[in-house]
C-alpha beads as a LAMMPS data file, in Angstrom:
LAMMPS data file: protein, C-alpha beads

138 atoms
137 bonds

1 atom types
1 bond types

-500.0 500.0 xlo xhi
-500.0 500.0 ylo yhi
-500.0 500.0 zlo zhi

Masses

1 110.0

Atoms # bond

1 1 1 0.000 0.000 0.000
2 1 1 1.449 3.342 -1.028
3 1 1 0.873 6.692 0.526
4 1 1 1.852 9.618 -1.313
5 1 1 0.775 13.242 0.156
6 1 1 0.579 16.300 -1.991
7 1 1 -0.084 19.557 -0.274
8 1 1 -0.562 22.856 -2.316
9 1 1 -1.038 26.235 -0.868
10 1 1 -4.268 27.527 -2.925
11 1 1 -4.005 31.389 -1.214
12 1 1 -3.565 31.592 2.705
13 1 1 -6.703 29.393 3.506
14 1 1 -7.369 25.833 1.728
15 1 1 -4.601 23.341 1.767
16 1 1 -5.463 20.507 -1.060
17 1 1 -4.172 17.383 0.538
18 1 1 -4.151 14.214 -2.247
19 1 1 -4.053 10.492 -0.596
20 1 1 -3.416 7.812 -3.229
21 1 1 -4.238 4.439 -2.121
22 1 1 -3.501 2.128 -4.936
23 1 1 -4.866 3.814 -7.408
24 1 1 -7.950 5.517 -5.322
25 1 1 -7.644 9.445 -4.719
26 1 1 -9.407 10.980 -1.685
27 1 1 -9.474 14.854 -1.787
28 1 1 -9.526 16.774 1.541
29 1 1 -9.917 20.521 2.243
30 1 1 -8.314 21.937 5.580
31 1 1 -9.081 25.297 6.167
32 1 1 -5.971 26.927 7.718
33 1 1 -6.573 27.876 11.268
34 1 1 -6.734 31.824 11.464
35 1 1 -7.157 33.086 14.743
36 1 1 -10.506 34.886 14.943
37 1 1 -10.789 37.908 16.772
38 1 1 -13.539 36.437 19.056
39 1 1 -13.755 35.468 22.720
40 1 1 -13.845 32.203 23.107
41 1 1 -16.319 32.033 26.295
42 1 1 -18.460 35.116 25.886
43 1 1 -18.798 35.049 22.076
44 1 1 -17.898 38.792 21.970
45 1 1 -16.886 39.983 18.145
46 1 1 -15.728 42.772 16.261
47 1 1 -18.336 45.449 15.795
48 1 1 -18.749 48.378 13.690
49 1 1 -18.699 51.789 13.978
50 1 1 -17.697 55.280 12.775
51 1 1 -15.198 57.567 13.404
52 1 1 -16.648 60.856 13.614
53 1 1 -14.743 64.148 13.074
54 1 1 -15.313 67.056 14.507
55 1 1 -16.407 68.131 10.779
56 1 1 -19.044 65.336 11.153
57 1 1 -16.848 63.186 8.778
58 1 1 -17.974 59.616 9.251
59 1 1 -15.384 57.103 8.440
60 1 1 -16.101 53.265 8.936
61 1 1 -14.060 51.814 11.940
62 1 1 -14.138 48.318 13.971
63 1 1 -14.612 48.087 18.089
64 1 1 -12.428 45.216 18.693
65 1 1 -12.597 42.640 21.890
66 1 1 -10.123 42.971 24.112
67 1 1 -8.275 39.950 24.041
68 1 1 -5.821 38.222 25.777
69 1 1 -4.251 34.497 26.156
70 1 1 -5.023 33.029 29.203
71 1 1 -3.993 29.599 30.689
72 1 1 -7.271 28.075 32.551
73 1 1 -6.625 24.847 34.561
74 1 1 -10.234 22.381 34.903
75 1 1 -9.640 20.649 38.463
76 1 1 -11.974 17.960 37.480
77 1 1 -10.678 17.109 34.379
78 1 1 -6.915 17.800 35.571
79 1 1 -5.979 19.772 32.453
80 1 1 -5.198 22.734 31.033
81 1 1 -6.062 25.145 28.177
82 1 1 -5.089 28.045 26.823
83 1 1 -7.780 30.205 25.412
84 1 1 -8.433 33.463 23.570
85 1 1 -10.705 35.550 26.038
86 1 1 -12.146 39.331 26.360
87 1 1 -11.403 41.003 29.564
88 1 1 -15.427 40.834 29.985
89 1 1 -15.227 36.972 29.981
90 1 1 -11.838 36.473 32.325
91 1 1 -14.024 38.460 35.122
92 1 1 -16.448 36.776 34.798
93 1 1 -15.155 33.135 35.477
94 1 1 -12.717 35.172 38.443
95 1 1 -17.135 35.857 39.651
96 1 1 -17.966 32.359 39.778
97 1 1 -15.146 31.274 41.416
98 1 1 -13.347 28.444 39.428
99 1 1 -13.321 27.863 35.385
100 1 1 -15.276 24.649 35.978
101 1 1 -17.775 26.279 37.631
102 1 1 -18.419 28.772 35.300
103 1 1 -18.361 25.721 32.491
104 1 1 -21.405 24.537 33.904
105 1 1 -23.533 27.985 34.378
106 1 1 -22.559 29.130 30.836
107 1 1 -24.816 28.795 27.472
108 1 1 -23.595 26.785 24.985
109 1 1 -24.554 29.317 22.556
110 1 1 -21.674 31.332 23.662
111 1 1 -18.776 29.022 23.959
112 1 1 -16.164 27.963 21.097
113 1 1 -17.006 24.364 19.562
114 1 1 -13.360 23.425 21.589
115 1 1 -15.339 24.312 24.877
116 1 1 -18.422 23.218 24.206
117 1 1 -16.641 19.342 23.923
118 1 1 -14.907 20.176 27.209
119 1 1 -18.485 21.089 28.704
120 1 1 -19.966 18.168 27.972
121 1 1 -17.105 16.020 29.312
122 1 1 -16.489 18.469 32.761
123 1 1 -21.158 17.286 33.078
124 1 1 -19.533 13.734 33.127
125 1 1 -17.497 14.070 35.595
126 1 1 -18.986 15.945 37.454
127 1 1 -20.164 14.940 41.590
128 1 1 -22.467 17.759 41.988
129 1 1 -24.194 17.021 39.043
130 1 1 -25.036 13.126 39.523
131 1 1 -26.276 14.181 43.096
132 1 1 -28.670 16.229 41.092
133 1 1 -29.688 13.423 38.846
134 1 1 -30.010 10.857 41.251
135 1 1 -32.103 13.304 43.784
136 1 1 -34.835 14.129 40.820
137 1 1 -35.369 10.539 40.210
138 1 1 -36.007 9.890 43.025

Bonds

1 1 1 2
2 1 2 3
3 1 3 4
4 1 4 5
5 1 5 6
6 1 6 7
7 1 7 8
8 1 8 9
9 1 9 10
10 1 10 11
11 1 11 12
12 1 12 13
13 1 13 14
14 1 14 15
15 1 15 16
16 1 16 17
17 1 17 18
18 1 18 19
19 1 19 20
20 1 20 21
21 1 21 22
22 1 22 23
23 1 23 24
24 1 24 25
25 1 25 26
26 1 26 27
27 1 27 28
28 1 28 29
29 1 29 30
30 1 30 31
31 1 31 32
32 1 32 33
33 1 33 34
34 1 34 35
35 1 35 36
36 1 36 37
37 1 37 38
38 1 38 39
39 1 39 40
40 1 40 41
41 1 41 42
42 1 42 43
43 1 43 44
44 1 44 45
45 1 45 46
46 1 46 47
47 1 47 48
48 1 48 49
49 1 49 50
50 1 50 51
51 1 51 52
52 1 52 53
53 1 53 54
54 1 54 55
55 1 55 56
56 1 56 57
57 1 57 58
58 1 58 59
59 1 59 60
60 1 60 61
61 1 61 62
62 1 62 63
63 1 63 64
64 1 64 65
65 1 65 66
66 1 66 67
67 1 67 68
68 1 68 69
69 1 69 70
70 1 70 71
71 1 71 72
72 1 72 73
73 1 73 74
74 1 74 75
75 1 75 76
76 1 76 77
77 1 77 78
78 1 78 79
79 1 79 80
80 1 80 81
81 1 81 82
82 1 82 83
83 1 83 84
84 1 84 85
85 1 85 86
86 1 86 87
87 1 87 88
88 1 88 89
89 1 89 90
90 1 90 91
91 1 91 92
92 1 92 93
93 1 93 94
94 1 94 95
95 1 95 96
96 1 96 97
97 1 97 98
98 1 98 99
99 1 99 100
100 1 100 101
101 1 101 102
102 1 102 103
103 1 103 104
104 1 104 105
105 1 105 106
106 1 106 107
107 1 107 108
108 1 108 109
109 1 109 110
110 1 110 111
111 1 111 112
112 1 112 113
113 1 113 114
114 1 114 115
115 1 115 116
116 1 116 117
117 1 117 118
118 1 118 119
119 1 119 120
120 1 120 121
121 1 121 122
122 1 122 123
123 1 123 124
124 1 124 125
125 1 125 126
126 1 126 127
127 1 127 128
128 1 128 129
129 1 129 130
130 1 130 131
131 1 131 132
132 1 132 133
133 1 133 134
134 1 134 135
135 1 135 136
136 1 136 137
137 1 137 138
């Protein structure tokens, strides 16, 4: 069986990768990861705006999140991440107390697809939440 791997660079986001299996090609499409100027547990983006002289000039502008890299360890799961988030969204796990905590309170609507795997897995895990399970069947 022979692998052979072709990778072009089609502009800065699709990579073209070419598997030939004995005569079979399979096509994939990676998108290159960019990092996205959004918070990964508020959701917070971009927004738009104007500059405004004091003419009354309007000129188009963007509000951008203010970001940082922050390490987060998950006591239950005994890991760590590292995660894009807005000022707004580091107090706000600081409020609750713990990152796990603030996992569980927090819509899914909000959180990165990478979180929202973690958030299902920290449920698992979690004591609290099986004493809640078991105490409503009951």
């Amino acid at each position: 069986m022979e692998l052979n791997i072709i990778v072009k660079s089609l502009g800065k986001k699709l990579f073209p990768k070419l598997y030939k299996l004995d005569a079979i090609i399979i096509t994939h499409y990676i998108v290159d990861v960019i990092m996205s100027k959004k918070c990964e547990l508020t959701g917070k983006i971009p927004m738009k705006g104007h500059n405004v002289s004091h003419a009354n000039n309007k000129t188009k502008r963007r509000f951008l999140p203010n970001l940082k890299k922050v390490k987060f360890t998950s006591e239950l799961l005994k890991r760590s991440l590292k995660l894009n988030v807005s000022n707004a969204g580091l107090r706000s796990v600081d409020k609750k107390g713990s990152f796990d905590e603030f996992l569980k309170t927090v819509k899914n609507k909000n959180l990165s697809p990478r979180l929202k795997k973690l958030k299902k897995s920290l449920l698992i895990k979690s004591p609290f939440q099986k004493k809640q399970v078991q105490s409503k069947t009951i």
